[in-house]
N, C-alpha and C positions, 0 to 999 in steps of 0.2 A: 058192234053194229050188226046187227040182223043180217040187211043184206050180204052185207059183205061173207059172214059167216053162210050165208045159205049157199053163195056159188061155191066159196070152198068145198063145202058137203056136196055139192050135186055134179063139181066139173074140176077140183081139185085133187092130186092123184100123190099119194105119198110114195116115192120111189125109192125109202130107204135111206140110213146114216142121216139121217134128219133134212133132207131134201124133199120140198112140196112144191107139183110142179103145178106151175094157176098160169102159163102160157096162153089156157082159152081167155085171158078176158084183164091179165095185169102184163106179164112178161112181153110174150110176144105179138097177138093179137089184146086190143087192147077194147075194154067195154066203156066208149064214152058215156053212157048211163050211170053204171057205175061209179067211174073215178069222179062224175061231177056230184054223186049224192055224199061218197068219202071228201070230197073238196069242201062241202058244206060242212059238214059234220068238222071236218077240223077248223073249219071257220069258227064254229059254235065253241071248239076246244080252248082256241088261243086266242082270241075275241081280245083278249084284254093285257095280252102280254106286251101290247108295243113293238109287234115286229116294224120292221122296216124294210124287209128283204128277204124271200125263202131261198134257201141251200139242199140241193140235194145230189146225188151221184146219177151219171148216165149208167146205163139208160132208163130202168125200171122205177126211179124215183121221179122221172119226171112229167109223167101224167098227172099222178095223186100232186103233187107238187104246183103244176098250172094250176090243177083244178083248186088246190086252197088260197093259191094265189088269185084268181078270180075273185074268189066270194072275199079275201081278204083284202082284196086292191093293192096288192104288192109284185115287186117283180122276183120275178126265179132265176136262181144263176144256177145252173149245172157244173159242176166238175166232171170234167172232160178226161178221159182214158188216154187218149193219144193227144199231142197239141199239133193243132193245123200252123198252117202258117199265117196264116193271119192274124193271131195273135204274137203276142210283144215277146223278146229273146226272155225278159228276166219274169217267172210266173210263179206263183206259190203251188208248190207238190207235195205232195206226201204218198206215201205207198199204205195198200190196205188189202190183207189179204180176203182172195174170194172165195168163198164156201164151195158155192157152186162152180166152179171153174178151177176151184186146187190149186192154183197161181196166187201172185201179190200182183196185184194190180194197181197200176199208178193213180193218182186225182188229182188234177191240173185246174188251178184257176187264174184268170188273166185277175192282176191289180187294178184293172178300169171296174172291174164289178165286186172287187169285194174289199169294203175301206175301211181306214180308221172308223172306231167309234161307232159302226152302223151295228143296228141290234138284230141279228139274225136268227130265223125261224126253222129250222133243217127239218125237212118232211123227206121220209123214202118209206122205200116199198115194204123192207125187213128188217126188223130186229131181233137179231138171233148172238152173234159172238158181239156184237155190239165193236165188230171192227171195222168198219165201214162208216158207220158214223160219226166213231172216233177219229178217222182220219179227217170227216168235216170240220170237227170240232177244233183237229189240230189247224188244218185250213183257213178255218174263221181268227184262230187265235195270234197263226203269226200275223195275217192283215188285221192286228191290232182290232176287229171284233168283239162284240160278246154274244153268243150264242143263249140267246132267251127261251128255248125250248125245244122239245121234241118230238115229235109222230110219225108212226109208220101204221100201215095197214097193218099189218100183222105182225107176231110178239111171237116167237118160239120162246119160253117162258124157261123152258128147259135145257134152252146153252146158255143163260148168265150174262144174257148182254146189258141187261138194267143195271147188274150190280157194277159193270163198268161204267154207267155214265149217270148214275144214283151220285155219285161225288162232286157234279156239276151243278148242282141244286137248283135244275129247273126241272120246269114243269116237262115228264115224259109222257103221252097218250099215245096209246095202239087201238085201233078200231077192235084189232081182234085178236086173242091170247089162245095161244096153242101149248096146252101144258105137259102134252106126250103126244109119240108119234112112232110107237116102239109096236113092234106084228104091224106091222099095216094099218094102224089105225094112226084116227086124228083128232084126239080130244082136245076139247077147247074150254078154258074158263068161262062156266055159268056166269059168272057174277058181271062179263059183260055187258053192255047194251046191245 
C-alpha cells in the first residue's frame, strides 16, 4: 500500500535490532486518514472470507482494526494486557512475548466476546516474530473459534513470522513488507501495492 509505505519513508525512524518507530501516525499519535484508507484496503483484502468478528491486541492493533471493522460491518474485540474488573473471574489468557518492550506480555479476553464457532478476522499493527498473533490465534482457538485470516500493516519479512502462522492455512495480507532493516536503512518489498 503506497500510502502507508510513503509515511514509513517520510516519518518512520528505524532505531535498530529490528525496531521501526511509526509513533507519528500508528503507535502513539495515531493518523485517522490513514488507518481509515488501511481499514478499506483490508476490507478489499478479506471481502470474502466470512468474518464475523475482528481480533486484535491493545493497543496498536486497534485503530487499523476499527477501521477494517467499519468498511467490513463487524465488531472488534481487543485483547486486553491487564483485566479491569469489570470483566468476569474466568477469561481466556495467554502470554506473548514483546519485541518492543523485552517482556511477555499477558492477552486477556472476556468469553462474552469471543465464542464457539465464530469465524474470526485478527487485524494488528505488526508482524514480525509472528508472536503476538500467535497468541490471538491461541485465543480464538481455546474459545472454540476459527481464525479465518490475517493482516497487519506491516511485515518485517526478515524475523519469520509468516513461516509461524503459514501452517494455519489462511489467508495472511500485510499492507506493507519490510525485507531489511540492517545500517539504518528500511527496504521494503517492490512487489507490494
Amino acid at each position: 500500500m503506497q500510502l502507508l509505505k510513503d509515511r514509513i519513508r517520510s516519518q518512520g525512524k528505524n532505531l535498530g535490532n529490528g525496531i521501526l518507530k511509526v509513533d507519528r501516525f500508528i503507535n502513539h499519535q495515531v493518523d485517522p486518514t490513514l488507518m481509515d484508507a488501511c481499514g478499506a484496503e483490508f476490507a478489499r483484502l478479506f471481502k470474502d472470507v466470512g468474518a464475523e468478528k475482528i481480533l486484535t491486541a491493545e493497543i496498536s492493533g486497534i485503530a487499523p482494526a476499527i477501521m477494517a471493522g467499519k468498511y467490513l460491518d463487524l465488531p472488534v474485540v481487543y485483547a486486553r494486557k491487564t483485566k479491569p474488573i469489570t470483566m468476569p473471574s474466568e477469561v481466556y489468557i495467554t502470554v506473548a512475548p514483546s519485541h518492543t518492550k523485552g517482556t511477555n506480555t499477558e492477552l486477556i479476553v472476556s468469553p462474552e466476546y469471543l465464542g464457539r464457532g465464530e469465524r474470526i478476522l485478527i487485524i494488528d499493527d505488526f508482524l514480525a516474530s509472528g508472536a503476538t498473533i500467535a497468541g490471538l490465534v491461541r485465543l480464538a482457538e481455546v474459545a472454540g473459534a476459527q481464525v479465518i485470516g490475517i493482516g497487519t500493516l506491516v511485515e518485517k519479512t526478515f524475523e519469520g513470522g509468516r513461516d509461524l502462522l503459514t501452517p494455519l492455512g489462511v489467508p495472511i495480507h500485510s499492507l506493507v513488507s519490510i525485507t531489511n532493516m540492517d545500517d539504518g536503512q528500511i527496504v521494503f518489498d517492490e512487489g507490494d501495492s
